[in-house]
C-alpha positions as a Markdown table, in Angstrom:
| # | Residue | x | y | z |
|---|---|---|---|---|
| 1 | Unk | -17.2 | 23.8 | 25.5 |
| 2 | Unk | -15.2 | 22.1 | 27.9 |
| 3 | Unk | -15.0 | 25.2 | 30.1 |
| 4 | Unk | -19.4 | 24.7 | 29.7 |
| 5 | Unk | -19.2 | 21.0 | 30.7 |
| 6 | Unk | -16.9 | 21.6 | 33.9 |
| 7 | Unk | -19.8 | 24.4 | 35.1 |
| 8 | Unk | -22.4 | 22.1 | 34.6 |
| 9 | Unk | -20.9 | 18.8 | 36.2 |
| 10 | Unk | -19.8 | 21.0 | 38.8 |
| 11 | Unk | -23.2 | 21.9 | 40.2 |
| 12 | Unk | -25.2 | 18.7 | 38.8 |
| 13 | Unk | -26.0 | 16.0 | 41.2 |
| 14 | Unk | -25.5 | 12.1 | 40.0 |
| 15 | Unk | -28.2 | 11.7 | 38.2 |
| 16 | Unk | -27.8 | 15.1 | 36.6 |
| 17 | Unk | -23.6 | 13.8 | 35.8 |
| 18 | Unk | -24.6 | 11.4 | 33.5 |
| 19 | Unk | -26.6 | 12.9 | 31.5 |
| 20 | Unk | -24.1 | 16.2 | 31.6 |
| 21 | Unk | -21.2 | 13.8 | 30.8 |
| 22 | Unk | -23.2 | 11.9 | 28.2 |
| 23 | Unk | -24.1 | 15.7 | 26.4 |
| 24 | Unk | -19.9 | 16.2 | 26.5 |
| 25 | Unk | -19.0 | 13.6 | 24.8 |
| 26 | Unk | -21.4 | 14.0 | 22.4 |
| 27 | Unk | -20.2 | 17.8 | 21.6 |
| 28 | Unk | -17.0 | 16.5 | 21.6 |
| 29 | Unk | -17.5 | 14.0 | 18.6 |
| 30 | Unk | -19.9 | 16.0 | 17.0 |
| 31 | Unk | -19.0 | 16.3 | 13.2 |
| 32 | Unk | -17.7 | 20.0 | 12.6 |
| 33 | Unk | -17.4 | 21.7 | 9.4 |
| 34 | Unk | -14.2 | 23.5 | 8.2 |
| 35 | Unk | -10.3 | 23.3 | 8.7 |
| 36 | Unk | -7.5 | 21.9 | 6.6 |
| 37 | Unk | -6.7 | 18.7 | 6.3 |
| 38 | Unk | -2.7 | 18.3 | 5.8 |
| 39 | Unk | -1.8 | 14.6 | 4.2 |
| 40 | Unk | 2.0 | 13.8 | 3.2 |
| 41 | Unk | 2.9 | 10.9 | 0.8 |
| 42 | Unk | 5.9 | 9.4 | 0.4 |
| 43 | Unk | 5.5 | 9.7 | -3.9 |
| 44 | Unk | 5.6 | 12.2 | -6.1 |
| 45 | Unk | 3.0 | 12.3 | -9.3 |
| 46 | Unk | 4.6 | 13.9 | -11.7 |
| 47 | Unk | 1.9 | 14.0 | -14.1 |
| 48 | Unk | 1.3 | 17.3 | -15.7 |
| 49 | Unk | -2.6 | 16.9 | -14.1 |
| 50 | Unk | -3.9 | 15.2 | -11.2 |
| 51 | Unk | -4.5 | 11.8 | -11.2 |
| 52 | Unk | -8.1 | 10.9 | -12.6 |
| 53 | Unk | -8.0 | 7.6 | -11.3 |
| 54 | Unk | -6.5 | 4.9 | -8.8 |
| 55 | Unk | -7.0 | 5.0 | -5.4 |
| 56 | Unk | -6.1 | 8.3 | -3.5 |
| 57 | Unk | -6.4 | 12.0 | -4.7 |
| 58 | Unk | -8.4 | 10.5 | -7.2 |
| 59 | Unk | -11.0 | 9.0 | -5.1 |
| 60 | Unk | -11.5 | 13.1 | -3.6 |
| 61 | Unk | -13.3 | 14.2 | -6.8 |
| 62 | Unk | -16.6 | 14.2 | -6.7 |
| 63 | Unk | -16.7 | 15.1 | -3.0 |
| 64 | Unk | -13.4 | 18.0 | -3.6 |
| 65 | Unk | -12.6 | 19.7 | -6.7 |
| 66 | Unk | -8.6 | 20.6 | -7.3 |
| 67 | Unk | -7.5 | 24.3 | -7.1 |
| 68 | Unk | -3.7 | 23.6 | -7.2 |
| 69 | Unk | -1.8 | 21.1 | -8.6 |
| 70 | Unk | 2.5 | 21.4 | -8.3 |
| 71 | Unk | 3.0 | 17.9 | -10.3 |
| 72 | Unk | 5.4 | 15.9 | -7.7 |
| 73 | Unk | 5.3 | 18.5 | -5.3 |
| 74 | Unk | 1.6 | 19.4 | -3.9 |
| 75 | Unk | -2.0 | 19.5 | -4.3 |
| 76 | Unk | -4.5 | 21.8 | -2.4 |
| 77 | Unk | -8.5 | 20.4 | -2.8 |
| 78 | Unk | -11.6 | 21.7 | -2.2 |
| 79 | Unk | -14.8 | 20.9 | -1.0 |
| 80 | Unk | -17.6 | 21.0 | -3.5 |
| 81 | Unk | -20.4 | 22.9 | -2.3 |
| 82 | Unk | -22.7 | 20.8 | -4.3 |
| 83 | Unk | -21.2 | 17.4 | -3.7 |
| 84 | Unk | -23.7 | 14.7 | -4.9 |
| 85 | Unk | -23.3 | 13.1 | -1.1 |
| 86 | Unk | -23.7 | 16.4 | 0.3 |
| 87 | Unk | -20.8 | 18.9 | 1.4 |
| 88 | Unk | -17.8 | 17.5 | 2.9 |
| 89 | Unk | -16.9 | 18.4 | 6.4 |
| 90 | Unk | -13.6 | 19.7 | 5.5 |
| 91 | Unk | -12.9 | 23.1 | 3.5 |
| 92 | Unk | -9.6 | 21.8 | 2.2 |
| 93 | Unk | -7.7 | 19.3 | 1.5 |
| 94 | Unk | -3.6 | 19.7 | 1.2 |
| 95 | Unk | -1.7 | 17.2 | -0.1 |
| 96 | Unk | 2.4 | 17.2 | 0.5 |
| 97 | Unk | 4.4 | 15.0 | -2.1 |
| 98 | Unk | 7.6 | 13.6 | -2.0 |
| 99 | Unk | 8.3 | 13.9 | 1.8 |
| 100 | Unk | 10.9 | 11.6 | 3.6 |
| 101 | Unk | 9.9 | 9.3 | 6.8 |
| 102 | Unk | 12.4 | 11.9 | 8.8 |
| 103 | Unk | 10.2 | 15.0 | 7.4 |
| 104 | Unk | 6.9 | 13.8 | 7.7 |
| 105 | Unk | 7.8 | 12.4 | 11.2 |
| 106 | Unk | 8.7 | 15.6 | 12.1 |
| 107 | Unk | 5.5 | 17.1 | 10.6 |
| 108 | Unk | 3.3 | 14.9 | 13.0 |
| 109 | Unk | 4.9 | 15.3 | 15.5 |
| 110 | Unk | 4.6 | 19.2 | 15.5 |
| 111 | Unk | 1.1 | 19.2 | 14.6 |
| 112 | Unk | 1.9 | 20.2 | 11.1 |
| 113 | Unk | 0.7 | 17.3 | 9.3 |
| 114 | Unk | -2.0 | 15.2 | 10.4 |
| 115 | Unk | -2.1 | 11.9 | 7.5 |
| 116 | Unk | 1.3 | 10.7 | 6.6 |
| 117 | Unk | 2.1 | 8.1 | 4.2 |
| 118 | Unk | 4.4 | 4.6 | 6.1 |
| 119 | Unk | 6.8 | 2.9 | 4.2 |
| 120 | Unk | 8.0 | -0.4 | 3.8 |
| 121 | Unk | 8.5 | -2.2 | 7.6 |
| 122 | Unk | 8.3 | 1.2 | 9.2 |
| 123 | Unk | 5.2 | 0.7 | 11.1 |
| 124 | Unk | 7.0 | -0.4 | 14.5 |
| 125 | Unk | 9.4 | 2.4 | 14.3 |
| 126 | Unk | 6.5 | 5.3 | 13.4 |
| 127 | Unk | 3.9 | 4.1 | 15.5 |
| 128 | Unk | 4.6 | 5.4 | 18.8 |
| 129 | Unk | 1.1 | 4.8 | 20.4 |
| 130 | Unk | -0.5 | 7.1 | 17.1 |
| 131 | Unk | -3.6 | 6.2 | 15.6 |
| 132 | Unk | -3.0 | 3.6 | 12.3 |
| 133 | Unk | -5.1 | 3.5 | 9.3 |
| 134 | Unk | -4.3 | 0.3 | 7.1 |
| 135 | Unk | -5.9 | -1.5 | 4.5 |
| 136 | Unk | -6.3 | -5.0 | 3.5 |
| 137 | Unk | -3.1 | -6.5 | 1.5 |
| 138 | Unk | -3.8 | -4.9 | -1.7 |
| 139 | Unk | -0.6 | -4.5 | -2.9 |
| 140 | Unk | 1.4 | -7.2 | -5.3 |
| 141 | Unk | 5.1 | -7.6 | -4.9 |
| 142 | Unk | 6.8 | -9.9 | -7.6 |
| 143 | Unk | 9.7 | -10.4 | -10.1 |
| 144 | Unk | 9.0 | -10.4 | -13.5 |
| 145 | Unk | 11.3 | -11.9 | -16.2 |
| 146 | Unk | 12.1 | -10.9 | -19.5 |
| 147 | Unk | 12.1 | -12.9 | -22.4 |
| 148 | Unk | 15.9 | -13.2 | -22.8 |
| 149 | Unk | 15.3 | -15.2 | -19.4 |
| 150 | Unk | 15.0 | -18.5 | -21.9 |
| 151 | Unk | 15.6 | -21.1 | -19.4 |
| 152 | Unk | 13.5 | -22.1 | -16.8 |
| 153 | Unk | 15.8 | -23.5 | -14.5 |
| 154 | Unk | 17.1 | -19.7 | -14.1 |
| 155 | Unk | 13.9 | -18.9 | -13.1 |
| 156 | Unk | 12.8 | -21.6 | -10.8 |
| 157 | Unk | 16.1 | -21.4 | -9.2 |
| 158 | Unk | 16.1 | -17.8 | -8.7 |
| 159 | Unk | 12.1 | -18.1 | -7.0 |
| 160 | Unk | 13.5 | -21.2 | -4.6 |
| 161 | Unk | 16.7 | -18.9 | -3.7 |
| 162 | Unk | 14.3 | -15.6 | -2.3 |
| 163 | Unk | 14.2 | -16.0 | 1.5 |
| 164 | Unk | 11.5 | -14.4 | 1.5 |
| 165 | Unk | 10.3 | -15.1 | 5.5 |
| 166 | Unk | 13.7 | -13.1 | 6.3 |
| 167 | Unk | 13.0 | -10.3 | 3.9 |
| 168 | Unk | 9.7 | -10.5 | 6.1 |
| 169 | Unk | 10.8 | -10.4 | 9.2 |
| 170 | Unk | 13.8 | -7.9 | 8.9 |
| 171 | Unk | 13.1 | -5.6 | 6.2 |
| 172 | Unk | 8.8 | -5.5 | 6.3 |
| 173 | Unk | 9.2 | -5.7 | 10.1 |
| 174 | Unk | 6.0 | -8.5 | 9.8 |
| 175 | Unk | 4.4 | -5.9 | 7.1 |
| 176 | Unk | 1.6 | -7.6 | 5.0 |
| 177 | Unk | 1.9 | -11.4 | 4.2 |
| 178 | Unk | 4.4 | -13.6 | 2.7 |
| 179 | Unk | 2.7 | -15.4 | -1.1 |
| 180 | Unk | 3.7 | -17.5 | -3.6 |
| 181 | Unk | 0.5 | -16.1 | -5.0 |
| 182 | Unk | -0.8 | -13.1 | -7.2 |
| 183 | Unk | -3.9 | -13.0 | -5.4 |
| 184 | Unk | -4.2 | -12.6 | -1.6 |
| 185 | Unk | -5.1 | -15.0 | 0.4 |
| 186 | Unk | -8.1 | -12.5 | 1.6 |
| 187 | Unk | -9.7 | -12.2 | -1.7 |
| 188 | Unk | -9.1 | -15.7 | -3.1 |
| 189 | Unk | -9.0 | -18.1 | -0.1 |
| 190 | Unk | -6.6 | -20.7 | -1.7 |
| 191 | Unk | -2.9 | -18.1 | -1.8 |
| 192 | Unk | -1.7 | -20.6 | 0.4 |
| 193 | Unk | -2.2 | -23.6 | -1.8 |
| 194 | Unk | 1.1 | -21.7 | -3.5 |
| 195 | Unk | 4.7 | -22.5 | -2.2 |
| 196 | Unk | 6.4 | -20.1 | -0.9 |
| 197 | Unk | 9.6 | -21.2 | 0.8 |
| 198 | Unk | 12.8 | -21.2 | 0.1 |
| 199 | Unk | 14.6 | -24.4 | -1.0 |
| 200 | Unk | 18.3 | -23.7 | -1.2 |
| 201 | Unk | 19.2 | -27.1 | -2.0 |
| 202 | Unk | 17.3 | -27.7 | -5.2 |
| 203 | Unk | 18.1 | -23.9 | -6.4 |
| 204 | Unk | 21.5 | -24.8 | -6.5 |
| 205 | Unk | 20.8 | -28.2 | -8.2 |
| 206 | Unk | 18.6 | -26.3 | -10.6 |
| 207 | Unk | 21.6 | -23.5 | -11.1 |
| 208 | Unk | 24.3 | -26.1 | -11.4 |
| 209 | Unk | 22.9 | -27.3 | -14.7 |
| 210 | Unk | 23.3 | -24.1 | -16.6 |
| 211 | Unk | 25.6 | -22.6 | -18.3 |
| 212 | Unk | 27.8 | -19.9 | -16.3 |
| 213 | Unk | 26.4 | -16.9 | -18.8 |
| 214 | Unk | 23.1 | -17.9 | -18.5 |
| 215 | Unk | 23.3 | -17.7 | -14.1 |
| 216 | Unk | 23.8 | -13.5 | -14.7 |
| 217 | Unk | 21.0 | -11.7 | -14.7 |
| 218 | Unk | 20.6 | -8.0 | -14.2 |
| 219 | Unk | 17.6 | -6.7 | -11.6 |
| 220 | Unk | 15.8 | -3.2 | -12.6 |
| 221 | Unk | 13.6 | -1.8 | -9.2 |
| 222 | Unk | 10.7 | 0.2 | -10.7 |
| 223 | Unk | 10.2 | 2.0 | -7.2 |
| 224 | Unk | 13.2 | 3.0 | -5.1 |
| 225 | Unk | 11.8 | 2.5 | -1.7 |
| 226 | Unk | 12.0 | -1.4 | -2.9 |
| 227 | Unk | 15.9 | -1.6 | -3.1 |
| 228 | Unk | 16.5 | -3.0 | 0.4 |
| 229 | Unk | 14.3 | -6.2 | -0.5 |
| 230 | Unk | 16.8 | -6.4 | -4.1 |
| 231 | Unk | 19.7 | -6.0 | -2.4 |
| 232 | Unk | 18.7 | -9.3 | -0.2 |
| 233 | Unk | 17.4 | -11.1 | -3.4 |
| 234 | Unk | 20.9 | -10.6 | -5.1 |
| 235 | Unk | 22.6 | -11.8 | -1.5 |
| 236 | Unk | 20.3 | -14.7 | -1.6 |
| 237 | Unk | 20.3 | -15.6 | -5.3 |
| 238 | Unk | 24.4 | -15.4 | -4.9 |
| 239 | Unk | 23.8 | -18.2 | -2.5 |
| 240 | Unk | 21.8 | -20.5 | -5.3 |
| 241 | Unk | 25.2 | -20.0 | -8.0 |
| 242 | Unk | 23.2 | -16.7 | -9.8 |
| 243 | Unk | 24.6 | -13.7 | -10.1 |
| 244 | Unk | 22.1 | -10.7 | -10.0 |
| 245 | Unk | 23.5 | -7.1 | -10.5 |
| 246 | Unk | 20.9 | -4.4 | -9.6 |
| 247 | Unk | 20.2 | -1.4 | -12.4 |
| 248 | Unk | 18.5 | 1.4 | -12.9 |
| 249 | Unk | 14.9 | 1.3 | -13.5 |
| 250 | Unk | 14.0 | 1.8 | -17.5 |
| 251 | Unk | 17.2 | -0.4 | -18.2 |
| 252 | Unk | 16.2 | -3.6 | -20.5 |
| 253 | Unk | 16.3 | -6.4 | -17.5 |
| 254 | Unk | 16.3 | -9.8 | -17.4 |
| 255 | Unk | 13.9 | -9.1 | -14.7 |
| 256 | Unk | 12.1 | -6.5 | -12.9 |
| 257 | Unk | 10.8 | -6.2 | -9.4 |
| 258 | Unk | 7.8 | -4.3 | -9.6 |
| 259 | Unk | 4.1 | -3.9 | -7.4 |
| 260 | Unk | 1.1 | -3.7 | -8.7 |
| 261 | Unk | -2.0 | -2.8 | -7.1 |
| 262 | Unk | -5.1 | -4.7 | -6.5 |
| 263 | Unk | -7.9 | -2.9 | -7.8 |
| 264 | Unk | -11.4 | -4.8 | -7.6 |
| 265 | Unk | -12.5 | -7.1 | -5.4 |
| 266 | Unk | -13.9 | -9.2 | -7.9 |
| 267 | Unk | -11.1 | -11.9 | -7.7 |
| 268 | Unk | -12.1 | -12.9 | -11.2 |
| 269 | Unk | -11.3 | -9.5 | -12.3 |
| 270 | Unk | -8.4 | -8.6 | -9.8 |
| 271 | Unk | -6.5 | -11.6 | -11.6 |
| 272 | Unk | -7.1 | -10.5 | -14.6 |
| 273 | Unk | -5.8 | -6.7 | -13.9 |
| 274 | Unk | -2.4 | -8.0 | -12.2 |
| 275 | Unk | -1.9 | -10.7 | -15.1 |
| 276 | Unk | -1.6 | -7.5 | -17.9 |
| 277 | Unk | 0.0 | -5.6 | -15.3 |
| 278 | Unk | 2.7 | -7.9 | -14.5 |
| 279 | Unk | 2.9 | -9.1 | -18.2 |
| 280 | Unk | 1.2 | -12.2 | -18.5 |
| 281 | Unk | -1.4 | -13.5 | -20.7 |
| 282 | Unk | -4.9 | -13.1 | -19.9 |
| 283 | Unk | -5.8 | -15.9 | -17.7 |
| 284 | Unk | -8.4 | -18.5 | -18.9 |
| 285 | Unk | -12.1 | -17.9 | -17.6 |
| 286 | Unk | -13.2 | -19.0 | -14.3 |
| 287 | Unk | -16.6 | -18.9 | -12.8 |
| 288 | Unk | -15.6 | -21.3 | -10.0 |
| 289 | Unk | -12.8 | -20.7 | -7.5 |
| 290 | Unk | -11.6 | -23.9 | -8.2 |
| 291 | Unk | -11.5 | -22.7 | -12.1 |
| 292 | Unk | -10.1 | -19.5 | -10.7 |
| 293 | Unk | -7.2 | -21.2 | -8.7 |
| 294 | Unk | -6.5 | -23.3 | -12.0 |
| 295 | Unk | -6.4 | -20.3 | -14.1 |
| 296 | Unk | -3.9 | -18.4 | -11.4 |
| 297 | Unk | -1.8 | -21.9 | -11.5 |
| 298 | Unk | -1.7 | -22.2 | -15.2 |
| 299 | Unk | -0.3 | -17.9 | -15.3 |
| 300 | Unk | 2.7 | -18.8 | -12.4 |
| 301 | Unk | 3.6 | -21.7 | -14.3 |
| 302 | Unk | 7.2 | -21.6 | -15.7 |
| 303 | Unk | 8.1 | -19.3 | -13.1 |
| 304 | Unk | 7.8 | -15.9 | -15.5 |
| 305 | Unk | 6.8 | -14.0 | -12.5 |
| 306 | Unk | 7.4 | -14.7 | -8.8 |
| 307 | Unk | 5.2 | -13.7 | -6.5 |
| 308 | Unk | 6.7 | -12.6 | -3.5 |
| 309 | Unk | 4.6 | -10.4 | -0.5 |
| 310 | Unk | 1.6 | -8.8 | -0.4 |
| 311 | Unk | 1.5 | -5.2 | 1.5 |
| 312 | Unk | -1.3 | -2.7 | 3.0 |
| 313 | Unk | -1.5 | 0.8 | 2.8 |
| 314 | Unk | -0.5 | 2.2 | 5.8 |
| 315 | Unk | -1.0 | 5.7 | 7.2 |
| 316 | Unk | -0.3 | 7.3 | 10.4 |
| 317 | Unk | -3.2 | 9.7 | 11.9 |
| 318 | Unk | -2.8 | 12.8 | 14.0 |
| 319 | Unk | -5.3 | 12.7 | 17.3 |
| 320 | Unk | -7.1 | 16.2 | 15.8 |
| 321 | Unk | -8.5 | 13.9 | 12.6 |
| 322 | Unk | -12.2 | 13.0 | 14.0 |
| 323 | Unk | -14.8 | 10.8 | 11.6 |
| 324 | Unk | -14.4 | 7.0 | 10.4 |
| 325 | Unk | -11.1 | 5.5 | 9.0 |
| 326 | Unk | -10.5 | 7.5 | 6.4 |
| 327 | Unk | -9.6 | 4.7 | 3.9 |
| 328 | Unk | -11.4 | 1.5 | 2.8 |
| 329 | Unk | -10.1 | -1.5 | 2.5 |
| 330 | Unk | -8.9 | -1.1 | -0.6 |
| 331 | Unk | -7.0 | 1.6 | 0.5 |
| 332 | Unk | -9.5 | 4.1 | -1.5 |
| 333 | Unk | -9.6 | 7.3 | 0.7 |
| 334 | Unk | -12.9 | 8.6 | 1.8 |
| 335 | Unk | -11.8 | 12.0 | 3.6 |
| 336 | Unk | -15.4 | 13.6 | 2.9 |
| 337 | Unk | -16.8 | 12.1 | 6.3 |
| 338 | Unk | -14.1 | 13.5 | 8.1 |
| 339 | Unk | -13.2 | 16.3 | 10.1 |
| 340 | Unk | -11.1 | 18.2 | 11.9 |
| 341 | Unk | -10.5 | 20.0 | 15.7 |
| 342 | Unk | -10.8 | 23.6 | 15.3 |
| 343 | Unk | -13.5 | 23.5 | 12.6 |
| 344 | Unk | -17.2 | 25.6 | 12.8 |
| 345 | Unk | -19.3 | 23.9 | 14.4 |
């Protein structure tokens, strides 16, 4: 094709080169059917099935259909010839799990992956002038205390201690948004209304009125690729007169820093999901969004979880991936309207 174009603008007059140059770009974003489409993800699902729902390789039934499945390893997808929306562009799609930023760095970079998962504050480093697909801040990062946590001095003074515009700026490299809120400020419009600075002073007032056994807690991280912002919690908490020791994950905890995913956005039933999820009560009914913001207030109360960021999904995309952003704001992935360089036209 390009070969075609050059023959033709070569012998055209102006007139004749707009209309030549106007029919090349149009071949060259024309939707093409076929090829492989190679994603890497920093997880590993190690169910013994694919995941049924959730966003990603869920969302790609109905358009795919799964033909391999390695649980935590890799999944190969694809397309369904009788697709309700119609066939996908794509013939396959082949999912890589598990993969380090190094490996799937080195993937993109030599054409042998072409979606990769970011991590946390890796953006900046990754980018490089590549293409970046990102959602909306969907995803909830908090502490949540156990019930052995009786006190709620420990708590308060532990959620004044976080720092959590350094762990912001250093660790997320400006990733997502700082919130003293389980809702983001996107979806609810008041997350600011929530405090979310640190307040040495009075943490260490707080702390100074309890009794030494009470300032130890012990910190379980449900996903490892959140241990850098722990390590800085149990620097800063150190600094308030608690004492946080980090442990594995499944250990009985005194608290747990977790995420949890925002999955509708129905802010009445997004609170509602996170509450159970984070282990809260079910929060009172609200058919305002002032009754919503007092519903949210009355759940953070007592300091039994602590809000901390909210983060995007965040992938990096190979030049030879054609078609809209292949994720919605939600971060559900929508890979049927895309396609690939190489494909049948």
């Amino acid at each position: 094709m390009r070969l075609i174009c050059s023959r033709w603008c070569a012998v055209g007059k102006w007139g004749a080169w707009c209309l030549v140059l106007a029919a090349c770009a149009a071949a060259a974003t024309r939707p093409r059917y076929g090829g492989t489409l190679r994603v890497e993800l920093r997880e590993a699902v190690q169910a013994p099935d694919p995941p049924q729902t959730g966003p990603g390789m869920a969302d790609l039934f109905g358009s795919f259909a799964i033909t391999r499945w390695e649980a935590g390893h890799r999944a190969v997808f694809a397309a369904d010839e009788s697709a309700a929306g119609g066939r996908p562009f794509l013939d396959t799609v082949e999912i890589e799990m598990a993969r380090s930023a190094r490996e799937q760095l080195a993937d993109l970079n030599l054409g042998r992956a072409d979606i990769v998962q970011v991590g946390l504050g890796e953006v900046p480093r990754l980018q490089g002038g590549r293409r970046v697909w990102s959602s909306v801040p969907v995803r909830l990062v908090a502490l949540a205390f156990g019930a052995r946590v009786e006190d709620a001095r420990v708590r308060e003074a532990l959620a004044l201690a976080i720092d959590r515009d350094a762990i912001h700026r250093v660790l997320l490299q400006r990733q997502g948004e700082i919130s003293g809120a389980l809702l983001p400020q996107w979806l609810s419009g008041y997350a600011f209304l929530f405090p979310s600075s640190a307040d040495l002073n009075r943490a260490r007032g707080l702390s100074g009125g309890v009794a030494a056994p009470a300032r130890a807690l012990s910190l379980a991280v449900e996903d490892p690729a959140l241990r850098s912002i722990a390590d800085r919690i149990v620097l800063n908490a150190r600094d308030a007169g608690l004492t946080v020791s980090v442990v594995p994950p499944g250990n009985s905890a005194d608290v747990r820093l977790l995420e949890s995913r925002i999955s509708s956005a129905d802010p009445v039933r997004a609170l509602a999901a996170l509450a159970a999820a984070v282990g809260l009560p079910e929060p009172a009914r609200s058919d305002t969004p002032e009754a919503l913001y007092a519903a949210e207030r009355a759940l953070l109360e007592g300091f039994r979880v602590i809000p901390l960021f909210h983060l995007p999904d965040v992938y990096l995309v190979s030049p030879r991936v054609k078609g809209a952003p292949g994720i919605t704001p939600l971060g559900e992935w929508r890979f049927e309207t895309l396609w690939v360089e190489g494909g049948r036209p």
